[in-house]
C-alpha positions as CSV (number, residue, x, y, z in Angstrom):
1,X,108.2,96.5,110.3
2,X,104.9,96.0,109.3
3,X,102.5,98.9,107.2
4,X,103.9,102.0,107.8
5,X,100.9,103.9,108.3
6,X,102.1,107.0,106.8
7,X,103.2,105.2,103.8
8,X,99.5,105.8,102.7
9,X,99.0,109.4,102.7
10,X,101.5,109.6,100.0
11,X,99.2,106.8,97.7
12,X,96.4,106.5,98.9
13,X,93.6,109.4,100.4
14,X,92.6,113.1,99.4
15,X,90.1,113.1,102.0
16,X,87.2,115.0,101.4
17,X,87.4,117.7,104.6
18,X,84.3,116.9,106.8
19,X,85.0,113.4,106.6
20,X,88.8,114.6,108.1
21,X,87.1,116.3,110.7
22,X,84.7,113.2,111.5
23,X,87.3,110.9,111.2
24,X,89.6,112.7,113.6
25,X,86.9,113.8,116.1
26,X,85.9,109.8,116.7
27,X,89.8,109.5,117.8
28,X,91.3,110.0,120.8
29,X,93.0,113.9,121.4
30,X,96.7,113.5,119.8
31,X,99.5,115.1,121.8
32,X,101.2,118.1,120.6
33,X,104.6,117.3,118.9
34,X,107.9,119.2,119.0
35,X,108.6,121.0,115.8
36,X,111.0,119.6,113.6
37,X,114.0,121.7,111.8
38,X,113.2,121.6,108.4
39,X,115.9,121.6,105.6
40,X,116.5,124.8,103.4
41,X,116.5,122.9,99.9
42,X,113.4,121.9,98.7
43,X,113.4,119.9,95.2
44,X,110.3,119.0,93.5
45,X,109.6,115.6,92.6
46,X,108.8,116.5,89.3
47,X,109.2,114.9,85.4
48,X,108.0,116.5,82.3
49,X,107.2,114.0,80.0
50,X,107.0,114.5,76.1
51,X,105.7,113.3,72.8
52,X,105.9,115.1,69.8
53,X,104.0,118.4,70.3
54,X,102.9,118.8,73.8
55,X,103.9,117.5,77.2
56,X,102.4,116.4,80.8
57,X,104.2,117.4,83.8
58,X,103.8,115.0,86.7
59,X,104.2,116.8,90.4
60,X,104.3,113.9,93.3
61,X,102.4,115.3,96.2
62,X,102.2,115.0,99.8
63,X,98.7,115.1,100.9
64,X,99.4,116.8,104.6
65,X,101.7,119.9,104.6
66,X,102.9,122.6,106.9
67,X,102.6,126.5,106.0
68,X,106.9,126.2,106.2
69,X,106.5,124.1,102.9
70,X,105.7,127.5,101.2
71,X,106.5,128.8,98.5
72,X,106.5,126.4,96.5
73,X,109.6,125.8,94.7
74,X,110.5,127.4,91.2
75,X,109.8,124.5,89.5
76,X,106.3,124.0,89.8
77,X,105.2,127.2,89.6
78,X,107.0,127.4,85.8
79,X,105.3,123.9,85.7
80,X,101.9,125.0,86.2
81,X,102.2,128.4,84.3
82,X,103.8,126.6,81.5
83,X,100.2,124.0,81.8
84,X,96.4,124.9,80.3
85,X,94.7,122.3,82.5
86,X,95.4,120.1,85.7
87,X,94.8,116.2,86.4
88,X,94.0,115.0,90.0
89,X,93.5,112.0,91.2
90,X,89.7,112.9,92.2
91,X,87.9,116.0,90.2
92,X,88.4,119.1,93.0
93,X,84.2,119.6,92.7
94,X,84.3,116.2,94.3
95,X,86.2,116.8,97.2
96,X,83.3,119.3,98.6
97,X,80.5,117.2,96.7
98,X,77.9,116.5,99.1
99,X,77.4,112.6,98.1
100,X,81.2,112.5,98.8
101,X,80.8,112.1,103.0
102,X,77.9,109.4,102.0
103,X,80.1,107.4,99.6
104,X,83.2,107.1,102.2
105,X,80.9,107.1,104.9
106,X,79.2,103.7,103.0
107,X,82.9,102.2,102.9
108,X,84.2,103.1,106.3
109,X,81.2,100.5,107.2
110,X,80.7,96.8,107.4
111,X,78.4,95.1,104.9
112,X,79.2,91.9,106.0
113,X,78.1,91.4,109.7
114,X,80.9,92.1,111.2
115,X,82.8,94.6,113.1
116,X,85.7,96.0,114.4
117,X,85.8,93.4,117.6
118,X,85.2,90.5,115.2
119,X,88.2,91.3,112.1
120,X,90.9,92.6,115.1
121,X,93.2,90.6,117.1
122,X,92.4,90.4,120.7
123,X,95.5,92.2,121.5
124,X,95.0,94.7,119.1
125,X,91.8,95.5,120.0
126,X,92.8,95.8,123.3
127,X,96.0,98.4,122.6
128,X,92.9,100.1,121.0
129,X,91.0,100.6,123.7
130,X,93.7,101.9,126.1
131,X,93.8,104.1,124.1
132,X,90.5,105.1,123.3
133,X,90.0,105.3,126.8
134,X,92.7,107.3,127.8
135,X,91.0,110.3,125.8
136,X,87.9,109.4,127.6
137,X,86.2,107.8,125.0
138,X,85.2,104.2,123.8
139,X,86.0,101.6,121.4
140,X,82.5,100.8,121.2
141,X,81.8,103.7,119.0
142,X,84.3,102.8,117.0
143,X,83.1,99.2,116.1
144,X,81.3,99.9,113.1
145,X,84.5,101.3,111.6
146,X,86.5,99.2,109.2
147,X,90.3,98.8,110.7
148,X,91.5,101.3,107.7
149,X,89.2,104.2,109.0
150,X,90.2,103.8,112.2
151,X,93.9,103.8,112.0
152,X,93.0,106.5,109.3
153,X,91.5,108.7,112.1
154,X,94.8,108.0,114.1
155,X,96.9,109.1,112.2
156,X,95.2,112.7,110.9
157,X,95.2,113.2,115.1
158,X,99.2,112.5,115.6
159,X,99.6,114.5,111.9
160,X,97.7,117.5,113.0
161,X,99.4,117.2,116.4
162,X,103.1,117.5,114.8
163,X,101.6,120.9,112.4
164,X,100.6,119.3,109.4
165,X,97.5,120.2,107.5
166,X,95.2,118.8,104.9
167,X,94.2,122.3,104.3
168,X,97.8,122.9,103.3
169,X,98.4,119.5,101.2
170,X,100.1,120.3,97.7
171,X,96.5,118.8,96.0
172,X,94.6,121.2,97.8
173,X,96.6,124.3,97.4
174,X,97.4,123.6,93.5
175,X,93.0,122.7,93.2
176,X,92.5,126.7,94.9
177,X,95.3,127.9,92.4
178,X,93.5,126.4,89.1
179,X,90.4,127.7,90.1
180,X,91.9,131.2,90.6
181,X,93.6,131.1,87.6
182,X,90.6,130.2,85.7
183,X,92.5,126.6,84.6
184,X,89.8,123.3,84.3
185,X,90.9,120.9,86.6
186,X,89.4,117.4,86.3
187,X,90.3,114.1,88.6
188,X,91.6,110.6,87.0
189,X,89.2,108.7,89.4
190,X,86.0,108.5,91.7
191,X,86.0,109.1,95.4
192,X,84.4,105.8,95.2
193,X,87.3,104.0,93.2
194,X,89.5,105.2,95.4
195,X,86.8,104.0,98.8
196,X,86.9,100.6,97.2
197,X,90.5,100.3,96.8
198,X,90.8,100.9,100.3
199,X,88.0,98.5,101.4
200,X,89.8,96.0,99.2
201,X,92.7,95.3,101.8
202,X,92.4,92.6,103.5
203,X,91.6,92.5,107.1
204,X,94.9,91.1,108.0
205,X,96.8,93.6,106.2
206,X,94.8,96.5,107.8
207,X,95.3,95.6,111.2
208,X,99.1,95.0,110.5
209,X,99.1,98.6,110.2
210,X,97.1,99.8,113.2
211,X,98.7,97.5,115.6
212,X,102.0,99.0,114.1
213,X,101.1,102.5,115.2
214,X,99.2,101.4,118.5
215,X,102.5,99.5,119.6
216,X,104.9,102.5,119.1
217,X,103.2,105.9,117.9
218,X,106.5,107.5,118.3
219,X,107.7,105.4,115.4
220,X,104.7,106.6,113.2
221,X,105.6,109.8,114.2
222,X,109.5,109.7,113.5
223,X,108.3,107.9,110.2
224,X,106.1,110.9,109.1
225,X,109.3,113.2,110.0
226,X,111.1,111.5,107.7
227,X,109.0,111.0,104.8
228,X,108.0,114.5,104.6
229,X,112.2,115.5,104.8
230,X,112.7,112.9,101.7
231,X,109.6,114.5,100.1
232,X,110.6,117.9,100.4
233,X,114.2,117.6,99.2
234,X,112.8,116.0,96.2
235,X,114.8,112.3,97.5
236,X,113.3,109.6,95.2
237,X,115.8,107.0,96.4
238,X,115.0,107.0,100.0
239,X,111.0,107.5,99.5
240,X,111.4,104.7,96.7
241,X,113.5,102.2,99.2
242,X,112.2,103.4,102.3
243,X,108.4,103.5,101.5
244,X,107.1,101.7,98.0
245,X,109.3,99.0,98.5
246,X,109.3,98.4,101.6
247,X,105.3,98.3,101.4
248,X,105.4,96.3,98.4
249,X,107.4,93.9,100.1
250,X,105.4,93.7,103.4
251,X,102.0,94.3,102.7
252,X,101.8,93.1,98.6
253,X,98.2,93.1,98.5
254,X,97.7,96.6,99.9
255,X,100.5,97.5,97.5
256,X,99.0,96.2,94.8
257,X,95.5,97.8,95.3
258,X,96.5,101.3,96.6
259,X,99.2,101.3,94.2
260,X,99.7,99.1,91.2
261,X,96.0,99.1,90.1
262,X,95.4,102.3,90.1
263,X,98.7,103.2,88.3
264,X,97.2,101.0,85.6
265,X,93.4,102.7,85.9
266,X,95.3,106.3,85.1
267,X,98.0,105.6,82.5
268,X,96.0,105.5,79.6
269,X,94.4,108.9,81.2
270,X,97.6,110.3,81.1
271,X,98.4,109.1,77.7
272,X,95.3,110.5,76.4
273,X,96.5,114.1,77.7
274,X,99.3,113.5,75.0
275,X,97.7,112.3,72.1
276,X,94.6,114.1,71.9
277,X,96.0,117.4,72.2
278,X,98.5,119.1,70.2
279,X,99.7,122.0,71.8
280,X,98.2,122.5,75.4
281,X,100.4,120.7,78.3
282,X,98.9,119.3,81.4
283,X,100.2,119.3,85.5
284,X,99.3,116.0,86.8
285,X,99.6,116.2,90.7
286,X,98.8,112.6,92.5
287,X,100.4,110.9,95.8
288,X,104.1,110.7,95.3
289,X,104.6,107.1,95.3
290,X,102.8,106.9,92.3
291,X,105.5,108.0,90.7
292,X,108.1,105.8,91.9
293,X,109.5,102.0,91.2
294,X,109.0,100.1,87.9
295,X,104.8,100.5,89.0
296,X,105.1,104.1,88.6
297,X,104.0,106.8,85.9
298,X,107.3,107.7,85.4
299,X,108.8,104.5,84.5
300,X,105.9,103.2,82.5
301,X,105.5,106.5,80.6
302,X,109.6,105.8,80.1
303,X,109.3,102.4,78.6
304,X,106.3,103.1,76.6
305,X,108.8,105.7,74.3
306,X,107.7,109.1,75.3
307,X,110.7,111.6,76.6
308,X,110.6,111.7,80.2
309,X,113.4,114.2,82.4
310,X,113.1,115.3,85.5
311,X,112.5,118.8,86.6
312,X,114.9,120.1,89.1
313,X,117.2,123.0,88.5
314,X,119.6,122.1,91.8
315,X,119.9,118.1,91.3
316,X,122.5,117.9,89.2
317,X,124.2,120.1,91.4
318,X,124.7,116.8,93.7
């Protein structure tokens, strides 16, 4: 196995919305997917780390969710009651910014030359335009696309196809419930440091991933299924073994940009949370694999001396 495609919606995109809805409506129509039974226990994947006087909570997210994954469990609502500010990976005034569809827009491009018919394997292309042309439409249009948008598109179709929403994302619905509760809310990068990040990938390492998903979309689709089950009962060892390792292992360059850097970028954000103030705590809510592995927050908050526990009233009932 190759990149999972899904393993980047936990690490990598908060897309703004109408480039979701452009990047979708450039794909082929996805086929509607049977529901899946959901399990009743749903554990956060949540720490609350501590230094002398205040704390920072950190919440992993899953960027696509279904209106089942409500409420929220107890946890993070005490979490962000119990927090005077919240930390994004992109500032929520961003994510409706104007300049926001021009930035990705810039990135989604080539600025090299080429195109999508020129960095794709002949056999991939061709799986791509099967399918492209199945839906009626044409790879053509797609062929100023960089490999990442396009399997991007792909798999928002087969997402919203099996119920999930971006709408419904835990970043999303935690950014509407700051700004109703009147708490500032602020991002710990740039739509455009998280573009170039993915632009970074190598060409290779992007079309690993859509020729993945173009050879067997039912695996991209059992592989979503089973993400979002780990995610939502709060399993770090099978998100940690089945997804950051397994893409650190595969695909170490992708890794390394989508994950590792920008683990790096934000820890000293996070830090400052901690130091600077001396009372007020702060809910950090980023992809969940961010959190995971010796890269993660969690780990590297841990070594660095502060008091890290996780949050979650029925683990130790296991």
């Amino acid at each position: 196995m190759k990149f999972r495609l899904p393993a980047f919606l936990l690490c990598a995109l908060l897309v703004p919305a109408a480039v979701a809805v452009q990047l979708e409506q450039s794909q082929p129509p996805a086929q509607p997917q049977p529901a899946q039974a959901q399990a009743d226990a749903k554990r956060p994947l949540l720490w609350k780390v501590s230094d002398a006087d205040n704390s920072v909570y950190l919440l992993g997210s899953f960027h696509l969710l279904k209106a089942d994954d409500y409420p929220l469990p107890v946890e993070v609502d005490r979490a962000f009651d119990d927090s005077a500010s919240l930390l994004f990976e992109i500032d929520p005034a961003a994510m409706t910014a104007p300049d926001s569809m021009a930035v990705m827009q810039k990135y989604m491009a080539y600025e090299d030359g080429k195109s999508l018919s020129t960095v794709l394997p002949k056999p991939t292309l061709e799986k791509l335009s099967t399918l492209v042309s199945a839906g009626g439409g044409s790879v053509q249009a797609l062929e100023h696309s960089e490999p990442w948008a396009v399997s991007l598109g792909l798999v928002l179709g087969v997402t919203r196809a099996m119920g999930f929403s971006q709408e419904l994302g835990l970043d999303r619905k935690l950014m509407a419930r700051a700004s109703d509760a009147g708490k500032p809310a602020a991002g710990l990068e740039t739509v455009e440091d998280q573009m170039r990040a993915m632009d970074a990938v190598p060409y290779a390492e992007q079309a690993q991933g859509m020729d993945e998903f173009l050879s067997d979309p039912q695996k991209a689709v059992r592989q979503m299924n089973d993400m979002h089950a780990w995610w939502r009962a709060g399993d770090v060892a099978k998100l940690d073994s089945g997804m950051r390792a397994e893409m650190a292992q595969k695909t170490p360059e992708s890794y390394r940009l989508l994950d590792v850097e920008r683990n790096r970028a934000w820890l000293p954000q996070v830090e400052k949370r901690l130091s600077e103030s001396k009372k007020d705590n702060t809910l950090v809510v980023v992809g969940s694999l961010h959190l995971l592995g010796s890269d993660g927050l969690v780990e590297q908050l841990k070594a660095k001396g502060y008091t890290v526990e996780r949050i979650c009233d029925s683990c130790a009932a296991d």
